[in-house]
VOGU-3710 file (C-alpha; in Angstrom, 3 decimals, decimal comma):
1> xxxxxxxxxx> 6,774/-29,199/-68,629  7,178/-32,993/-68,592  10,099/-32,906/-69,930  11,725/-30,405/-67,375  10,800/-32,571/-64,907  11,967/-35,250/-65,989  15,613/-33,438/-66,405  15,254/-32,295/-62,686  14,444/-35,176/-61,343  17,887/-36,462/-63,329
11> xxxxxxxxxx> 19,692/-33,942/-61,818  18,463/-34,324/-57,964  19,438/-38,037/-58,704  23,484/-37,625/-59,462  23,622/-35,126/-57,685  22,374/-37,636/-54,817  24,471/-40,417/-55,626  27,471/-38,128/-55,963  26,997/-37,046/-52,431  26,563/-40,276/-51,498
21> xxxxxxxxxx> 30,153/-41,442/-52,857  32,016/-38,392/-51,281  30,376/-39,705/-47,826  31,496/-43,192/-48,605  35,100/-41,594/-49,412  34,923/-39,774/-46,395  33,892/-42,333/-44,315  36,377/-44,924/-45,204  39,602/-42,367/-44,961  38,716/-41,575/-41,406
31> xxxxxxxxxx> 38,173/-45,174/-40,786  41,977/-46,047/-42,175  43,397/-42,999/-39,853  41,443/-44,468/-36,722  42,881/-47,804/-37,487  46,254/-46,434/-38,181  46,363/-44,340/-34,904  45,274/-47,173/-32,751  47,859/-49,619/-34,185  50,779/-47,021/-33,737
41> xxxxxxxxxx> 49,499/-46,315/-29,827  49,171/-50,110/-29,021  52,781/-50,715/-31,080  54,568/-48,102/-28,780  52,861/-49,433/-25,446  53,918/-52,556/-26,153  57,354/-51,466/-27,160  57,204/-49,549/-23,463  56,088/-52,399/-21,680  58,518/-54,748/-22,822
51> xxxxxxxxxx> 61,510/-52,150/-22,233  60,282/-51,842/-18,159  59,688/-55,837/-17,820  62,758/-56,545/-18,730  66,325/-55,775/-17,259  67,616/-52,301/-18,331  71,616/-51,372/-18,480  72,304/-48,346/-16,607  72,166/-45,981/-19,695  68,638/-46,696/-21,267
61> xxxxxxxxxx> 67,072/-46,355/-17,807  67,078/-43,043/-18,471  65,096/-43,095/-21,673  62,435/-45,182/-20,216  62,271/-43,493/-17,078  61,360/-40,313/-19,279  58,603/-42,037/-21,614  56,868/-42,647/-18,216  57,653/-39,301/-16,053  53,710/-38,781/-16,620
71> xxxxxxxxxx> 52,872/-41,803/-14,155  53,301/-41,159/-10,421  54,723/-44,210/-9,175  56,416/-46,949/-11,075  60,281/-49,803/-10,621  63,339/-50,050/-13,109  64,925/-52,979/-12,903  68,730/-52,237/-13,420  71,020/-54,625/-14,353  73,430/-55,700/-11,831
81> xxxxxxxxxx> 76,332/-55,372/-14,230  77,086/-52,169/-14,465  80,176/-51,132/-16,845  83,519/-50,506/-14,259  83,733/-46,391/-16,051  80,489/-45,616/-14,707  80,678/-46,908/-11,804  82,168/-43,927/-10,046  79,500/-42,281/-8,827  78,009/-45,831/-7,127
91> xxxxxxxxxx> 81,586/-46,484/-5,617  80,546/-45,736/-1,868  77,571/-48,717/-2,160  78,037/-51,761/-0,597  75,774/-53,523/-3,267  74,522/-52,082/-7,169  71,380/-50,784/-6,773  68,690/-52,720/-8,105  65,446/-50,911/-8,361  65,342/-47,132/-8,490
101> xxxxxxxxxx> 61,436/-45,825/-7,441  59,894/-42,976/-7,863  56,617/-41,573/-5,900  55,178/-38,853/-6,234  54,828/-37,361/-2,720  51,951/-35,041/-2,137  52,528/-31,474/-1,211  51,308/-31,877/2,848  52,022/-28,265/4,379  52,667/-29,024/8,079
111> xxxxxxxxxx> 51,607/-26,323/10,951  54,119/-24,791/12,708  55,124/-26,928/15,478  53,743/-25,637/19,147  55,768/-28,314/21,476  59,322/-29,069/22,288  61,439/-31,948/22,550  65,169/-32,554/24,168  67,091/-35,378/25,175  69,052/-36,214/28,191
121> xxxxxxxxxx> 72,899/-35,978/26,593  75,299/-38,305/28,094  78,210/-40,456/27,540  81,565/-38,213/25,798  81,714/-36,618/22,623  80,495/-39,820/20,064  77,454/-40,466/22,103  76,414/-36,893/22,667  76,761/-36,215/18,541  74,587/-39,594/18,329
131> xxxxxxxxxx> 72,290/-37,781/20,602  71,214/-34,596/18,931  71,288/-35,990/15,450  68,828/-38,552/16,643  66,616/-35,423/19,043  66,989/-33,540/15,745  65,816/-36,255/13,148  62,677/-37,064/15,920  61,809/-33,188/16,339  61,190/-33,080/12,345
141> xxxxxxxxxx> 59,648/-35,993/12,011  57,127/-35,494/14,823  56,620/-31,609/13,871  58,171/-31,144/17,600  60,714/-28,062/18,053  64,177/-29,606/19,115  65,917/-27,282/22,158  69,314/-28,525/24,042  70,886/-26,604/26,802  73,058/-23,477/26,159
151> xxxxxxxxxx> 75,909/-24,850/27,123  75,792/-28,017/25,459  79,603/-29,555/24,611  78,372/-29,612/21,077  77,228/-26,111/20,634  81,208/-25,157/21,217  82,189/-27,260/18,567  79,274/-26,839/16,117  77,497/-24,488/14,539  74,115/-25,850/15,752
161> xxxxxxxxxx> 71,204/-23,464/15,533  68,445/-24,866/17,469  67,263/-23,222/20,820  67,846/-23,523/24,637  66,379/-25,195/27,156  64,180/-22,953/29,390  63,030/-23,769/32,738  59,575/-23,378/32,419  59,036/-25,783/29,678  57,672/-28,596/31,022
171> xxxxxxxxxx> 58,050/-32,304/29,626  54,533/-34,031/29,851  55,740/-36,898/27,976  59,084/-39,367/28,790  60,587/-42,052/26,455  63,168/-44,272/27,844  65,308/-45,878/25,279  64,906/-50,032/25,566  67,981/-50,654/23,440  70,894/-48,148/22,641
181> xxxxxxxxxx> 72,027/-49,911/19,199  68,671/-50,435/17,784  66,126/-48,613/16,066  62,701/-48,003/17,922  60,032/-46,771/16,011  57,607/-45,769/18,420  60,014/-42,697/18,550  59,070/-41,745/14,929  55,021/-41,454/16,264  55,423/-39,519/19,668
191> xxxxxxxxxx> 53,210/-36,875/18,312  53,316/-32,755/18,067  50,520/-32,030/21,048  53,153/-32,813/24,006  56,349/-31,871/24,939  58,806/-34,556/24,928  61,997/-35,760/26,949  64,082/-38,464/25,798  66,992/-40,834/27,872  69,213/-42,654/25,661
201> xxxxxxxxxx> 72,090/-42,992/23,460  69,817/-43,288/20,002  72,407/-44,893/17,911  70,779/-45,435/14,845  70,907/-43,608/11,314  67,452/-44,264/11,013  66,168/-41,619/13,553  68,041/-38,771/10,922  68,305/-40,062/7,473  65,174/-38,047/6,476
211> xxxxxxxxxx> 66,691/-34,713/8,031  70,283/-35,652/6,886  70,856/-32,102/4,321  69,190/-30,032/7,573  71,296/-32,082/10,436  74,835/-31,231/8,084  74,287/-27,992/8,455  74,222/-28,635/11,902  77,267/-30,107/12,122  79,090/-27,523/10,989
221> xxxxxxxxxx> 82,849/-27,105/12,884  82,979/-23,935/14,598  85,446/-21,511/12,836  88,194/-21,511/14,568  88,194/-25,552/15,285  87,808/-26,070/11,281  90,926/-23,502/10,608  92,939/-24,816/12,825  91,918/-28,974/11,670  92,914/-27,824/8,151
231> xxxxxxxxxx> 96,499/-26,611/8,893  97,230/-29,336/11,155  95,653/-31,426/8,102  98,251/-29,648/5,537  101,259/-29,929/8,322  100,494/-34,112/8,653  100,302/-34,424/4,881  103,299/-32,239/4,233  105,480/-35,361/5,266  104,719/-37,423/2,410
241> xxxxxxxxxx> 104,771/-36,519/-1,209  101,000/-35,709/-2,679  99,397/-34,117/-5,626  96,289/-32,373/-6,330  95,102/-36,085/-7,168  95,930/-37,751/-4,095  93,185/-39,589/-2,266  93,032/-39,416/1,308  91,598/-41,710/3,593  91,007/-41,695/6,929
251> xxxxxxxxxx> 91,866/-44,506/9,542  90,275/-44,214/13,229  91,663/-47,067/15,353  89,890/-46,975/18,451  91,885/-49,236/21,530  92,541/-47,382/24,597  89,369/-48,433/26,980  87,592/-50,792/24,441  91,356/-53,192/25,119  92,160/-52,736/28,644
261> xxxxxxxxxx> 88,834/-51,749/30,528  87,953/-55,625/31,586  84,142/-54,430/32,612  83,662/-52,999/28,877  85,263/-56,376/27,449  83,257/-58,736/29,453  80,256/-56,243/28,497  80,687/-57,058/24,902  83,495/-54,383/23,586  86,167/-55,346/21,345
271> xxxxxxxxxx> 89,044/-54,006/19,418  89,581/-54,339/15,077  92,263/-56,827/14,762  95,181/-55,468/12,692  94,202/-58,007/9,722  90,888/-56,008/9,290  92,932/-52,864/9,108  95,533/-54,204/6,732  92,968/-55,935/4,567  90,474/-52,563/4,258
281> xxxxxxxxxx> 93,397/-50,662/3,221  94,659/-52,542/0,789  91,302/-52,271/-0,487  91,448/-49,163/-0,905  95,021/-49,474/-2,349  93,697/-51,251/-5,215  90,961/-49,020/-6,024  93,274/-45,653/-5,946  96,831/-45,669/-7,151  97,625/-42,296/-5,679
291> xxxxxxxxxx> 96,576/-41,869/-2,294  97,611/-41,353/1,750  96,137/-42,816/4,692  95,500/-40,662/7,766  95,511/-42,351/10,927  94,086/-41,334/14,157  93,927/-43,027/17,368  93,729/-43,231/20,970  97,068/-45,734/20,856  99,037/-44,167/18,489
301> xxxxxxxxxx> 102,493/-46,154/19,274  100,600/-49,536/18,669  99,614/-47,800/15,495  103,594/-46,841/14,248  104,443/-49,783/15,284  101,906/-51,834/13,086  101,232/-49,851/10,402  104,051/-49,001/8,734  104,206/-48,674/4,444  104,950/-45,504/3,300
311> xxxxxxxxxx> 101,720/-44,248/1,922  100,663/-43,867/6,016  101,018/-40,619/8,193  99,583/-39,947/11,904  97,825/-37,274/13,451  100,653/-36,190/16,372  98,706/-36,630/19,800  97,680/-34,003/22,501  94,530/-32,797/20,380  91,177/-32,638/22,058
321> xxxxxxxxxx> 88,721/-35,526/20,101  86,635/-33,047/18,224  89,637/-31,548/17,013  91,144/-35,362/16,069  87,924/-35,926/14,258  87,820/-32,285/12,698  91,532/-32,978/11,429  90,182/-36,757/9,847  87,201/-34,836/8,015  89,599/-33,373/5,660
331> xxxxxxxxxx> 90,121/-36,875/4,383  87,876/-38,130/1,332  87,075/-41,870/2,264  87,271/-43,722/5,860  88,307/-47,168/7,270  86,465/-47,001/10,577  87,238/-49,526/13,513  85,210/-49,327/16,549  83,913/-46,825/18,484  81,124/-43,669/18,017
341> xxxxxxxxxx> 84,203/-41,228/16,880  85,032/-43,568/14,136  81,352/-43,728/13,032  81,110/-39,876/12,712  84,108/-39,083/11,554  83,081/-41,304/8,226  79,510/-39,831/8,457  80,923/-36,084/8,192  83,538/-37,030/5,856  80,407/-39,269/3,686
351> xxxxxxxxxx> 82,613/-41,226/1,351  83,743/-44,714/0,817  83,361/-46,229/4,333  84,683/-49,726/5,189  83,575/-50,996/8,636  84,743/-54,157/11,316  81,598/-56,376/11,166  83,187/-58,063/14,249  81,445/-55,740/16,617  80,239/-56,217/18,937
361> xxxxxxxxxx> 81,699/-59,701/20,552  78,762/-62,184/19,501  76,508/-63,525/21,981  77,360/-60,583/24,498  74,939/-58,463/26,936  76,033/-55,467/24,520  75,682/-57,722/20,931  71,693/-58,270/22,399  71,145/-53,848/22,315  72,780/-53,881/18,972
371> xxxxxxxxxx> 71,436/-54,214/15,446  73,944/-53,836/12,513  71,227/-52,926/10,083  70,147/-49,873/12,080  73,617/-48,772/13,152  75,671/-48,777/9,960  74,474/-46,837/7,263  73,416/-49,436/3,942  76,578/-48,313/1,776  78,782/-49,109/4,110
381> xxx> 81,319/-51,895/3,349  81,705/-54,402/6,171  84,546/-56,604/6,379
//
């Protein structure tokens, strides 16, 4: 009996300190993968980290962008030197971009807007296309429902969709515009509980730039005006020898009132000089070898006259100016002067866009109502 206990108590004993070892065992291999994990998670933040602090070459962006699509807001820094092949699809920038941020923008569903807005359209065709993208770019940003009259110039030369005018809308709210070249943002927070009537030429990109995709739609030629721009397009370019990989680019020269109206010239108006225009397309001469200036203009003999290579055709005069610009549109870049129809025509056509930086004349009663930064869009070249 002794004896048998003596073996049990044996037995309870290994076995203990056998348990005891595989615990040990146990214990230390989790120990090594908890160690191992940790130093592999800290390696590859650190490895992040240092890829986003410093400067990034156009190409690994990408990767790191992707190793932190989780996050919901965070910068690249690009390099400034981006290799000339890729460079194409950046050609239209005035500057390399130099952060690219991302936000994550919550999901806000808006009500459906109960009030109205219009605008009080004056001035010719530039201003009044000025006008509604500005009325249209307000109405969405306020949640406000944009009407015009029925027999708005622009609804006979666009395709514009928003309603009329009725008589028995009243306008509890009026904004007068302070400056006609400058961006006011006190338009941007009129609200969405009043209607709203607006005076003023509203020359500035900023009042559309969020509803740009919605507002092209909008500007849409009418049928028969688009038709009849692209065979008068095809007739112009007929002159001159092209190929399916000739670049066109469009040249507005604006003189006419801007040169001999003394009141606008005293006011602050001016004209490009004909250096600007030779210098921006030569510019464009050296970054296409095949391609054909279109020029349009309200002094088309000063043009022939000073324009004159052999890569240059003209639009033949007697069109109405929507048609003009309608006819430019088919072009794929723009050199734009002076002038609202200029400014369009290289918004519709929304390529590579070199612009006179001498406008307005400094230190005029029209240069103090103007603001380059909020008239010309950022990628545009100035010069």
């Amino acid at each position: 009996m002794t004896r048998s206990c003596f073996r049990m108590q044996d037995f309870v004993r290994r076995f203990t300190v056998g348990l005891c070892i595989v615990l040990l065992l146990g214990a230390a291999f989790v120990m090594v993968e908890f160690f191992s994990i940790t130093s592999f998670t800290s390696r590859n933040q650190m490895t992040v980290s240092t890829e986003v602090n410093k400067p990034l070459d156009w190409k690994s962006a990408n990767r790191v962008q992707n190793s932190l699509r989780d996050k919901k807001e965070y910068s690249l820094p690009i390099q400034k030197s981006i290799p000339k092949h890729e460079q194409k699809s950046i050609s239209v920038l005035k500057k390399p971009i130099d952060v690219i941020r991302y936000t994550a923008k919550p999901n806000v569903i808006k009500p459906a807007p109960t009030h109205y807005v219009t605008v009080n359209f004056e001035g010719r065709l530039g201003n009044q296309v000025f006008e509604f993208a500005s009325l249209f770019g307000i109405a969405k940003h306020n949640n406000l429902i944009p009407i015009i009259p029925s027999n708005a110039l622009l609804r006979r030369i666009f395709k514009i969709t928003v309603g009329n005018t009725k008589p028995d809308i009243k306008h509890t709210k009026r904004y007068h515009e302070k400056k006609g070249c400058t961006f006011e943002p006190a338009l941007m927070s009129m609200g969405e509980s009043e209607n709203l009537w607006i005076k003023g030429y509203l020359q500035s990109y900023k009042y559309f730039q969020h509803a740009e995709k919605e507002l092209r739609e909008q500007y849409t030629f009418q049928d028969h005006i688009a038709q009849k721009a692209k065979s008068t397009f095809q007739t112009v370019i007929a002159t001159k020898k092209s190929t399916p990989d000739t670049v066109y680019v469009a040249v507005h020269v604006r003189r006419g009132d801007m040169k001999n109206n003394q009141n606008f010239v005293k006011y602050g108006y001016t004209i490009a000089s004909l250096d600007y225009i030779n210098k921006a397309m030569n510019t464009f001469r050296k970054d296409f070898k095949n391609l054909l200036f279109v020029v349009g203009s309200d002094d088309l003999k000063w043009c022939k006259e000073n324009l004159k290579e052999d890569d240059t055709v003209f639009i033949p005069p007697g069109s109405s100016p929507e048609m003009d610009v309608a006819i430019l549109t088919n072009c794929n870049h723009t050199v734009v002067t002076v002038g609202s129809y200029g400014w369009w025509t290289a918004w519709l056509i929304n390529g590579k866009t070199i612009y006179y930086k001498g406008f307005p004349t400094p230190n005029s009663n029209l240069a103090a109502l103007f603001k380059a930064e909020d008239y010309y869009l950022p990628g545009w070249i100035p010069m």
